[in-house]
C-alpha positions in Angstrom: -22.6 14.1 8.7 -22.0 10.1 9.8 -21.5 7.0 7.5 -20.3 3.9 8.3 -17.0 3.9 5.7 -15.1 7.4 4.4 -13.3 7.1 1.4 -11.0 9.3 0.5 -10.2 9.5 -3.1 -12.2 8.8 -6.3 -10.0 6.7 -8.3 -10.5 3.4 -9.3 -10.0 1.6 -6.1 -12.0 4.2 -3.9 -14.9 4.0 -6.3 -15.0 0.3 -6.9 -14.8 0.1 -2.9 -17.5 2.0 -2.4 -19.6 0.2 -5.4 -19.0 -2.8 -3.7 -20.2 -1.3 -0.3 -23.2 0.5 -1.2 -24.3 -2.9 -3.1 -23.9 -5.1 0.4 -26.2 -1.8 1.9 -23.0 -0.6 3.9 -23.4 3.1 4.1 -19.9 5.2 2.6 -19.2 8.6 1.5 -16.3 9.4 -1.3 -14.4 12.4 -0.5 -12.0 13.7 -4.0 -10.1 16.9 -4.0 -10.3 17.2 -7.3 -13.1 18.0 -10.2 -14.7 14.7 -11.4 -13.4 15.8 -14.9 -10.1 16.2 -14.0 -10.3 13.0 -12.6 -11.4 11.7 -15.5 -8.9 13.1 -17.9 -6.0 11.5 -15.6 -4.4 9.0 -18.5 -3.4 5.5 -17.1 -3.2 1.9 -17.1 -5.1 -0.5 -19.3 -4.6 -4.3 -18.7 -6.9 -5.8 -16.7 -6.6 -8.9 -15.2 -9.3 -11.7 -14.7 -9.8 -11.1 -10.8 -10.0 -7.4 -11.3 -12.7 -8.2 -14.3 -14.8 -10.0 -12.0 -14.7 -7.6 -9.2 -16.2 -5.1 -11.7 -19.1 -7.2 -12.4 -19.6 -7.8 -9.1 -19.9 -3.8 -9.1 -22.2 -3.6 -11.4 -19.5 -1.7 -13.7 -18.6 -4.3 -16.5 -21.1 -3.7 -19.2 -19.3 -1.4 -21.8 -15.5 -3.6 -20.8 -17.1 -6.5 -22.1 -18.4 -4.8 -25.0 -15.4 -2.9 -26.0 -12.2 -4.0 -24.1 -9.7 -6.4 -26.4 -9.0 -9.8 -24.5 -5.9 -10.5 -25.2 -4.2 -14.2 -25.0 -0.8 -13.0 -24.7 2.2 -10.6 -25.0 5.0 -10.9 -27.0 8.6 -9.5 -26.1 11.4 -8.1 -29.0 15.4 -8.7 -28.2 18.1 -8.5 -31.1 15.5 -8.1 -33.7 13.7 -11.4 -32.5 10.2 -11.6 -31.3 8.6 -14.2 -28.9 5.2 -14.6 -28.1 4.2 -15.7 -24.3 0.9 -17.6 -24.8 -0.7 -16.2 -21.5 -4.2 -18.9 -22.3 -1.8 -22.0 -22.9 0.4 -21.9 -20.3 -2.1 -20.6 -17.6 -5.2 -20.7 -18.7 -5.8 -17.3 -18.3 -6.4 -13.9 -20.6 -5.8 -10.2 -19.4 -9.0 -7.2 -20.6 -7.4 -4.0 -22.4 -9.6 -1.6 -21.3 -8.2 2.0 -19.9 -8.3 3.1 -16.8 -10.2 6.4 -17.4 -12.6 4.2 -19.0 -13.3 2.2 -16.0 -13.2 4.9 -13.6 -16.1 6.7 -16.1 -17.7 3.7 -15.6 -17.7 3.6 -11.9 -18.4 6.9 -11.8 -21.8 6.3 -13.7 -22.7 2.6 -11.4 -21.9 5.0 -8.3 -24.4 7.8 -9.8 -27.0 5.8 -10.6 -27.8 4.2 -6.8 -27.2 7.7 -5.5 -24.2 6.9 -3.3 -22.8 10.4 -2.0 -19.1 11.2 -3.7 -18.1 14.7 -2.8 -15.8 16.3 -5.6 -13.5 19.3 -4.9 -13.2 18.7 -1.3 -9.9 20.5 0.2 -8.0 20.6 2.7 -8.9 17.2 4.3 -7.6 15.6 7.3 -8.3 12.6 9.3 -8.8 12.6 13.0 -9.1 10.3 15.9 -7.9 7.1 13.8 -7.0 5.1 16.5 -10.8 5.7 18.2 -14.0 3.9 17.5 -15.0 7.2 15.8 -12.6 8.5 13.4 -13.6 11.9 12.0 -12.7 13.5 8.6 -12.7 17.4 8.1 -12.5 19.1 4.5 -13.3 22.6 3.3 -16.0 22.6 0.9 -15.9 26.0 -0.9 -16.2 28.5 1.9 -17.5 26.3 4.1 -15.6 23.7 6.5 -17.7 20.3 7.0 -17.2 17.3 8.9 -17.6 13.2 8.7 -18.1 11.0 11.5 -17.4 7.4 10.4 -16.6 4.3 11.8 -13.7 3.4 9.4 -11.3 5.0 6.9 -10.0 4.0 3.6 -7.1 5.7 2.3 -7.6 5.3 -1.6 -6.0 8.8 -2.3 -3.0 7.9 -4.3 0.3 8.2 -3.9 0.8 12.1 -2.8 -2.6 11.9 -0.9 -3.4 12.9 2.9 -4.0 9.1 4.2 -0.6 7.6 4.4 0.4 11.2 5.4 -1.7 10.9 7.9 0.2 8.1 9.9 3.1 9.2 12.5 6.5 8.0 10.9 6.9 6.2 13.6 4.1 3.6 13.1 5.2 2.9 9.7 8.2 2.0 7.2 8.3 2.7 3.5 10.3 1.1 1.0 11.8 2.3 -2.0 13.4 2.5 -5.7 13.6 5.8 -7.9 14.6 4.5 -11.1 16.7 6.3 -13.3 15.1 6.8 -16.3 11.3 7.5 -17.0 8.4 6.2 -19.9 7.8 8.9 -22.8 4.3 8.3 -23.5 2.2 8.7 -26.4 -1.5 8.3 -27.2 -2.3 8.4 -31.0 -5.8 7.7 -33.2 -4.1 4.9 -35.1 -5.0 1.3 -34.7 -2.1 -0.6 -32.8 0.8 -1.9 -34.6 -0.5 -5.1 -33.3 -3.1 -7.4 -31.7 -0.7 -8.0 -28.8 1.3 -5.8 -26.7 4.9 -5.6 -27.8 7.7 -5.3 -24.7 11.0 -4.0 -26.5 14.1 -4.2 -25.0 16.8 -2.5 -27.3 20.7 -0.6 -26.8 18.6 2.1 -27.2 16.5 1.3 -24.7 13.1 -0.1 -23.7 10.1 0.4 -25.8 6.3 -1.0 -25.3 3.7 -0.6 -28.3 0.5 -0.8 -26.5 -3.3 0.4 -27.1 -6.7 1.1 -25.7 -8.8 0.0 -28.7 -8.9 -1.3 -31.9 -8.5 2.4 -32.8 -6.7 4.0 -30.3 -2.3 3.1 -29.7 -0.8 3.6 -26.8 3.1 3.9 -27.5 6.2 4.3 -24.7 9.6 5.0 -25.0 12.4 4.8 -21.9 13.8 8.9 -22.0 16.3 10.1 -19.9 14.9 11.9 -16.5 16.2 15.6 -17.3 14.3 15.2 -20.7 11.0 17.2 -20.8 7.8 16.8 -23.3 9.2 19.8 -25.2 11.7 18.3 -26.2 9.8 15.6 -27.9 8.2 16.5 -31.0 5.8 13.7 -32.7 8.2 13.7 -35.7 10.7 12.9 -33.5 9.0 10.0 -31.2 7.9 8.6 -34.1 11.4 8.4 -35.7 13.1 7.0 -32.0 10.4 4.4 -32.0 10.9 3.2 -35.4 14.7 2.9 -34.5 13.8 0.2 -31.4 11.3 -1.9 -33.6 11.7 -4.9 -35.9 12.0 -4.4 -39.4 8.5 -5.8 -39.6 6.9 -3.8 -37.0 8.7 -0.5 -37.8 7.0 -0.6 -41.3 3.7 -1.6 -40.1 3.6 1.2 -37.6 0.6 4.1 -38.7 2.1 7.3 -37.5 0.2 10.3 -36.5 -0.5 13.5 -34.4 -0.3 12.3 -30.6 -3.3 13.7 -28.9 -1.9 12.9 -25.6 2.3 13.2 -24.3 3.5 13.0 -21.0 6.7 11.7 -19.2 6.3 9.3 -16.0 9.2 8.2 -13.8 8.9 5.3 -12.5 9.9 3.3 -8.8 9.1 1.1 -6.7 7.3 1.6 -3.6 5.6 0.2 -0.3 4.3 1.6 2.6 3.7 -1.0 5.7 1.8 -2.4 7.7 -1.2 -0.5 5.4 -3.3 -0.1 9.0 -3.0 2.5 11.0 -5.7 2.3 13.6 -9.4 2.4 12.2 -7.6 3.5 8.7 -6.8 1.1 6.2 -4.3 2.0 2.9 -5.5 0.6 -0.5 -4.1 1.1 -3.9 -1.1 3.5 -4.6 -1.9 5.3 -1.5 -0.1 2.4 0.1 2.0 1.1 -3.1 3.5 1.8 -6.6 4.6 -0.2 -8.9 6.6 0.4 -12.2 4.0 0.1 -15.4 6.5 -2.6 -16.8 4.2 -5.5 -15.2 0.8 -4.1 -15.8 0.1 -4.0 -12.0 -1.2 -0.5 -10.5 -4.6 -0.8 -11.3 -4.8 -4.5 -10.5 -2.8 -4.0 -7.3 -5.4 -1.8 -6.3 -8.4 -4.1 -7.4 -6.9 -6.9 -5.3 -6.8 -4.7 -2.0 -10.0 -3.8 -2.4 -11.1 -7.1 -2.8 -9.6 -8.0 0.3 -10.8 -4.8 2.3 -14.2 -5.2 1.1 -14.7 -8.6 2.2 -13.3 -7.4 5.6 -15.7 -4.9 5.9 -18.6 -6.5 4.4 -18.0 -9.2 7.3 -17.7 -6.8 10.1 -20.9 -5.2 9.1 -23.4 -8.7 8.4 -21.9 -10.6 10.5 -19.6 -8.6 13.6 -16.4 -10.5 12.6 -13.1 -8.4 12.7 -10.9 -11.0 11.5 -10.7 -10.0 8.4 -10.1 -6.5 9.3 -7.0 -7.5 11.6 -5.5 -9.7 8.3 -6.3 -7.1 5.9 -2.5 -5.6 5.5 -0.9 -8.7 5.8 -2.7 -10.9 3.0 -2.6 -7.5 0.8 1.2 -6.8 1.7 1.5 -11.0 0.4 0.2 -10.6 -2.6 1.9 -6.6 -3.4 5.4 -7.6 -2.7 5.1 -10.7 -5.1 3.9 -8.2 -7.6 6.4 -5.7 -7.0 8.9 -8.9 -7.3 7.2 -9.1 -10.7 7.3 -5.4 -12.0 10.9 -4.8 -10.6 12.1 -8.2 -12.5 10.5 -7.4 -16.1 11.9 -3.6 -15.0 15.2 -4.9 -14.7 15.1 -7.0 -17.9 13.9 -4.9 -20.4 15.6 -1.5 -20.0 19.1 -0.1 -20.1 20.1 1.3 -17.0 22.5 3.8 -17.4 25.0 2.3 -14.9 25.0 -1.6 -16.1 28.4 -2.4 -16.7 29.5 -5.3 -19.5 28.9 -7.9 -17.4 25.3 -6.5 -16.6 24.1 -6.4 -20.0 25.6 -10.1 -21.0 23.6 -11.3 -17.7 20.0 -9.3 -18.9 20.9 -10.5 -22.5 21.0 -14.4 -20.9 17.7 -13.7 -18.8 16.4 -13.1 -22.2 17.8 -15.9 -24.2 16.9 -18.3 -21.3 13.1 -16.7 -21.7 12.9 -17.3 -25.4 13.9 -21.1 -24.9 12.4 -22.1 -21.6 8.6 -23.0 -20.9 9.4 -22.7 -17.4 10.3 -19.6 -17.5 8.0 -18.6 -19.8 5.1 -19.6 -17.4 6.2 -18.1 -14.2 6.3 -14.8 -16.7 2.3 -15.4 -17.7 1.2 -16.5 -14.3 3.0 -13.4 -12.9 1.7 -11.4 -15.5 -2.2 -12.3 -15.7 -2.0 -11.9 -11.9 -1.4 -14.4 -9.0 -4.8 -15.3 -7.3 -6.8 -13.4 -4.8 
C-alpha cells in the first residue's frame, strides 16, 4: 500500500487531521490498534474552544455540536463558601462549546466514513521505519496477516503510551515532566448539572469540579488520593464527599443518582520536544499532556493539527516546506503557554499534600487577589477560552 500521509491513531486529533486532508484531496490512511467501539467508549474531555469549533466545521464535523453542545459564557470558581463568576464573553469576547469528546470523535468517525477515507481499526503491532528517508514505511499485523504502508510523511496522533514518540531514539529528544500527587475521581450521572456553568471548587478537603455534557447528562470530579481505587468509592459515598466540598446552595441543589460511568485519572504535566523527528511529526498527547484542570487536551490537540495541516496542505498545492520546518516550534509556543495555564489553575485549586502553612496562605491570596481583580480575572478567561492559533 502507498498514501501520501499515515496516521497513526484514531482519536480526535488523527481523525480531524485526516478530515482535513482528505477534504484538500491529500491522500492519508488512519492506522488504530484498537476496535472503533472501544475507541468510542474512551470517556474524556468536553470544553471546546472557539478555534477548535471552527476547525470542526472546516471538517465537515460540526453539525450535531451546534445542535446540541451548551455554549457557555463563563465559569465560576467556589473558595470559603464564596462563589465568583469569570465572565469569559465580557472580558474576552469569547465563549467555550460543551460537547464531549466521544461525541466528537463519533462525529469524525461518521464525516471520515462518509467520503470513504481508509481508517484501519485493530491494527497491531505497528512500527515506523525509515523516518529520516523521503519514504518512511509503517508495518502492522492485521489479523494473521502482516501489511505494509509506504508514505511520504507520518503523524504520530497515537496518544500518550502510543508507538510514535516511542519511535524516536532518546537521544533526539527531551521530555519534560510533573506526576502530581493526587488524581480526579470521576463520575458520570443522568442528572442535569447542578448548574448552567462549570463550578471549579477549591476546598481543605480538596478540589472539586461540577461539570456536564448536556443539559441531561453531569459530569462530577473529586481530587482522591493516588492509592485510592474505584472500589473504594461507592455512589453513596461520592455523592456524600461532594456535598461536603459544595456551597450550601449548590450542595442542596445537587440531583444525586446511580453513576453510569467511575474511573480514577492521575494527572501531570508533560512535553516531549522538538515534536519532529525526521519525516514524523507528533500531535496531540502523543507529544503532550496536560492536567484536565485548564480544559486543554483536546484543544491542545486541535491547535497542532491546525498547524500540521496547514503545513502539509502547503507542501502538497503549492511545494513549500516552510511550514513543515516551523511546525514544532509554533506548536511547542502555543503548548507550553497552555501547560503554564493548566499547571497554574492545578496549583491553585487543589491541596497538595506537602503545602506547608505558608503554601496554603499564598494559594488562599492567589484566590482572594482573583475574586477582586479584573486583571487577573482576564488573563484567567483569555487563558482559558484558548490563546489564538
Amino acid at each position: 500500500m502507498r498514501t501520501q500521509v499515515a496516521i497513526i491513531g484514531s482519536g480526535p486529533s488523527g481523525l480531524l487531521l485526516g478530515q482535513l486532508l482528505s477534504r484538500a484531496g491529500i491522500d492519508n490512511v488512519i492506522l488504530e490498534q484498537k476496535s472503533q467501539a472501544y475507541v468510542l467508549s474512551r470517556i474524556r474531555a468536553g470544553v471546546v474552544e472557539q478555534g477548535a469549533v471552527k476547525l470542526l466545521e472546516e471538517a465537515g464535523a460540526a453539525d450535531r455540536l451546534h445542535r446540541e453542545g451548551l455554549v457557555h459564557d463563563g465559569t465560576e470558581i467556589a473558595f470559603q463558601g464564596r462563589r465568583r463568576r469569570i465572565d469569559f464573553k465580557a472580558l474576552t469576547g469569547h465563549v467555550v462549546t460543551v460537547y464531549g469528546q466521544t461525541e466528537i470523535t463519533k462525529d469524525l468517525m461518521d464525516a471520515r466514513e462518509s467520503i470513504g477515507a481508509t481508517t484501519v481499526y485493530e491494527a497491531v503491532e505497528v512500527a515506523l521505519f525509515d523516518l529520516k528517508s523521503n519514504r518512511p514505511r509503517v508495518s502492522w499485523r492485521e489479523g494473521a496477516e502482516t501489511r505494509e504502508l509506504e508514505c511520504d510523511y507520518v503523524a504520530g496522533c497515537d496518544g500518550f503510551h502510543g508507538v510514535s514518540r516511542r519511535s524516536i531514539p532518546e537521544a533526539e529528544i527531551a521530555t519534560y515532566e510533573r506526576v502530581y500527587p493526587f488524581g480526579w475521581l470521576g463520575v458520570l450521572v443522568e442528572k442535569p448539572p447542578v448548574s448552567h456553568e462549570l463550578i471549579y471548587i477549591n476546598h481543605a478537603r480538596g478540589f472539586a469540579l461540577c461539570s456536564m455534557r448536556s443539559s441531561t447528562r453531569s459530569r462530577y470530579y473529586l481530587q482522591c488520593r493516588l492509592d485510592e481505587h474505584v472500589d473504594d468509592w461507592p455512589d453513596d459515598k461520592f455523592w456524600e464527599e461532594l456535598k461536603r466540598r459544595l456551597d450550601p446552595a449548590t450542595a442542596a441543589a445537587l440531583q444525586t443518582g446511580v453513576s453510569i460511568e467511575k474511573s480514577i485519572a492521575p494527572l501531570r504535566s508533560f512535553v516531549a520536544e522538538p515534536m519532529r523527528y525526521g519525516r514524523l511529526f507528533l500531535a496531540g498527547d502523543a507529544a503532550h499532556i496536560v492536567p484536565p484542570t485548564g480544559a486543554k487536551g483536546l484543544n491542545l490537540a486541535a491547535s497542532d493539527v491546525f498547524y500540521l495541516s496547514r503545513a502539509l496542505v502547503d507542501y502538497y498545492k503549492n511545494g513549500a516546506t516552510a511550514g513543515l520546518d516551523g511546525y514544532a516550534e509554533k506548536a511547542l509556543s502555543r503548548v507550553w503557554k497552555a501547560e503554564r495555564f493548566s499547571w497554574w489553575m492545578t496549583q491553585i485549586l487543589h491541596r497538595f499534600p506537602e503545602s506547608s502553612g505558608f503554601d496554603q496562605k499564598m494559594q488562599a491570596a492567589e484566590l482572594e487577589y482573583l475574586f477582586a481583580s479584573k486583571a487577573a480575572q482576564t488573563a484567567l478567561a483569555e487563558n482559558y477560552v484558548g490563546l489564538p492559533y
